[in-house]
C-alpha angles and dihedrals in degrees: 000000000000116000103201102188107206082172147355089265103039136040141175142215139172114252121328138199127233085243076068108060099076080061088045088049101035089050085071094266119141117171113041109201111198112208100182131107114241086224090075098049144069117256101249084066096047127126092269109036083054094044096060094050085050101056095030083071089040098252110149096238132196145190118217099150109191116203112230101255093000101084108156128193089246085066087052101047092043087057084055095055097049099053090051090051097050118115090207143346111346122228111197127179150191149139093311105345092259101108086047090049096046096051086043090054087040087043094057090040096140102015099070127030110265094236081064092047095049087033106047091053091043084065086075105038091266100132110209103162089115088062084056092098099039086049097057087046096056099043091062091051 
């Protein structure tokens, strides 16, 4: 497991297993938001499967898959909402941790500069230049 902090508050990784969630709790993170389709993994990693381990270690979980090339706004405003609604630091996963990088960076549009929301994942090799636009837009609102 790769913990890829964007913030103090909200990190991403690329797939997890369900062996990984005690390290996910016991690093401080409450809420795990999985933004992978069923359809691209094997069925011992889908929603529900990780949902129950989740919960079973009383970590808030949600499922917010986002569809490679097919983001909506309704991803981005469900990872929104999750985030508000998170008692504590958010984990959120998915094949690489680009797709959660990207609705977090969509999610903060107005809220951070956009220069922050493409930075802070490049950091971490997640290329976001292309959101530049969207990002402006939404800021303004």
């Amino acid at each position: 497991m790769d913990i890829r902090a964007l913030t103090p508050t909200y990190a991403v990784s690329p797939q997890i297993e369900p062996s990984d969630l005690p390290a996910i709790k016991a690093a401080g993170y409450t809420t795990v938001i999985d933004n992978r389709p069923d359809g691209e993994i094997p069925p011992h990693l889908h929603t529900g499967e990780m949902r129950r381990a989740a919960e079973a270690l009383g970590l808030a979980f949600v499922a917010n898959p986002v569809i490679g090339g097919a983001l909506t706004m309704d991803n981005v405003a469900a990872q929104r909402a999750a985030i508000d609604a998170a008692s504590g630091p958010v984990f959120a996963y998915c094949a690489s941790g680009n797709r959660s990088s990207v609705v977090w960076a969509l999610a903060h549009a107005g809220q951070m500069p956009a220069d922050d929301l493409i930075g802070i994942p490049a950091r971490f090799g997640y290329q976001l230049d292309h959101l530049r636009p969207t990002l402006e837009q939404l800021a303004q609102g």
